[in-house]
C-alpha positions in Angstrom: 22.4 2.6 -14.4 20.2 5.7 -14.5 19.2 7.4 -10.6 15.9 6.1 -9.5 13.3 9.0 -9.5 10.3 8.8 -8.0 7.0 9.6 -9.8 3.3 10.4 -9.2 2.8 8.3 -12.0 4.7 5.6 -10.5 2.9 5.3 -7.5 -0.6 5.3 -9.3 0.8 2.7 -11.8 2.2 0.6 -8.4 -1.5 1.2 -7.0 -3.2 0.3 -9.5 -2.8 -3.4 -8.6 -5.1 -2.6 -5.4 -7.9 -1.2 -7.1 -8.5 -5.2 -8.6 -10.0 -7.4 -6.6 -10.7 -10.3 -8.6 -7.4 -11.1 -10.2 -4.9 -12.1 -7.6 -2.0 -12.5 -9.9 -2.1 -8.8 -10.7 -3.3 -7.6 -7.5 -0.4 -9.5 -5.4 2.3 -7.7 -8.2 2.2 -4.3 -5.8 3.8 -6.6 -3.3 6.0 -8.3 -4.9 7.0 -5.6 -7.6 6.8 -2.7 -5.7 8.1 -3.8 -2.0 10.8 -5.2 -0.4 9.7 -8.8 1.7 11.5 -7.1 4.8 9.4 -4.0 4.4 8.6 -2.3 7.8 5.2 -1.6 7.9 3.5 0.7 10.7 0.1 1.2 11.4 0.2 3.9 13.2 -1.7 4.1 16.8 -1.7 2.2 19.9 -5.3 1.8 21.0 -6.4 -0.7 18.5 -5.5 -4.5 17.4 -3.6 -3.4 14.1 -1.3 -0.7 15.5 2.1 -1.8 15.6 5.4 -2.2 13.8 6.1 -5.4 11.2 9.7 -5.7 9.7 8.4 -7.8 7.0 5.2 -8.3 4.4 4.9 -11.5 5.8 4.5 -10.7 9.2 2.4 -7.5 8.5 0.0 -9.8 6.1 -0.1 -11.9 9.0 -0.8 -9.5 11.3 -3.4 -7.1 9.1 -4.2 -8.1 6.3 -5.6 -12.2 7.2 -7.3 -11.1 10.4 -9.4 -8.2 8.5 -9.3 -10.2 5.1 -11.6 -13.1 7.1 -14.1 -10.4 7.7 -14.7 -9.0 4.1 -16.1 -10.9 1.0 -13.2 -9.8 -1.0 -9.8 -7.5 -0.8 -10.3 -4.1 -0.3 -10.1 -2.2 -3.4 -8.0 1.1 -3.0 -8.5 4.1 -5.0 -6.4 6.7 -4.9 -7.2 9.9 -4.2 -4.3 11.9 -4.0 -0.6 11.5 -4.6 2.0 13.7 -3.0 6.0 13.3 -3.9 9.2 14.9 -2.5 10.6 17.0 -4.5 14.2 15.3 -3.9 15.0 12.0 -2.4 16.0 12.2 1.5 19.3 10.2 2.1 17.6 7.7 3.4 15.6 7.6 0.3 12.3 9.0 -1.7 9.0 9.6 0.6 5.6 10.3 -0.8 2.3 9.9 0.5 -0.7 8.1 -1.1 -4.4 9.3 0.0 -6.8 5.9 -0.9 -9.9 5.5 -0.2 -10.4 1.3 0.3 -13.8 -0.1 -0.5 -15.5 -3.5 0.4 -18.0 -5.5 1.6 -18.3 -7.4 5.1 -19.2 -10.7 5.0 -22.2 -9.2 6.9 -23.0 -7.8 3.8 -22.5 -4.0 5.2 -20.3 -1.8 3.4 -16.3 -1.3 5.0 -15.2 2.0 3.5 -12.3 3.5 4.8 -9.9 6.3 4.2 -6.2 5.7 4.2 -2.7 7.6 4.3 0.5 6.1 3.9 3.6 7.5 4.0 6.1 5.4 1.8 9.9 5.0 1.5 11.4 3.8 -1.8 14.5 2.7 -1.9 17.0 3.8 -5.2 15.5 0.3 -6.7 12.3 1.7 -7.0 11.1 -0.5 -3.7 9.0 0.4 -0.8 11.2 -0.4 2.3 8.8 1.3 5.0 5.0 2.2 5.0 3.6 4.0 7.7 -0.4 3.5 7.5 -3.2 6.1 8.8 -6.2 4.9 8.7 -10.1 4.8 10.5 -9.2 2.8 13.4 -12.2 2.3 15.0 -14.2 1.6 12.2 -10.9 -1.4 11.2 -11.9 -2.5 15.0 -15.8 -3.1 14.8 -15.4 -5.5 11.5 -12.8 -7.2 13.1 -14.9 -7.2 16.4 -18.1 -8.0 14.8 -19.9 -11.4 13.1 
């Protein structure tokens, strides 16, 4: 079996299944094509309702993703921005970051833009086995505070 190398075109190709937001057979395929269900995902911080550390998708969705997803008409549609890769895996594995910035509306019908960095681990599968998510806070706490 050939060594696993990471790619910038790999990671666009893995996030281009967030930029749709209508189709939730392709969309859901970055989760389970590109990530491992016992993924830990951090979002970084400590001052705000998301910050914290989930050892798998389903308790991160949980968690993140159905508490904000009640407040917005529809997913939020990530466009990437900016993709930066390791030049060699770590032993640990390959790390790259992905600059997005996520669109949507509020079910208010105000806009929810928000920038996002995430730092990513891939396993020698080609799986994402940690995420560790930056992202506007505050502005993440006033949809999820609001109507």
């Amino acid at each position: 079996m050939a060594r696993f190398i990471l790619t910038k075109d790999l990671v666009r190709r893995a996030f281009s299944h967030l930029a749709e937001t209508t189709d939730t057979n392709f969309r859901s395929k970055f989760l389970t094509d590109y990530l491992v269900p016992n993924v830990v995902w951090t979002c970084t911080g400590n001052a705000h309702s998301l910050a914290g550390t989930r050892y798998s998708l389903k308790e991160h969705d949980e968690a993140t993703f159905q508490r904000l997803g009640k407040k917005l008409r529809a997913p939020i549609k990530f466009v990437v921005t900016r993709v930066i890769v390791d030049a060699e895996p770590e032993p640990e594995g390959w790390w790259c970051s992905v600059e997005t910035r996520g669109e949507a509306t509020r079910t208010t019908g105000e806009a929810y833009n928000n920038e996002y960095l995430w730092l990513m681990r891939w396993n020698g599968e080609g799986k994402v086995v940690e995420i560790r998510s930056y992202f506007d806070t505050m502005l993440s706490e006033q949809v999820l505070l609001g109507p």
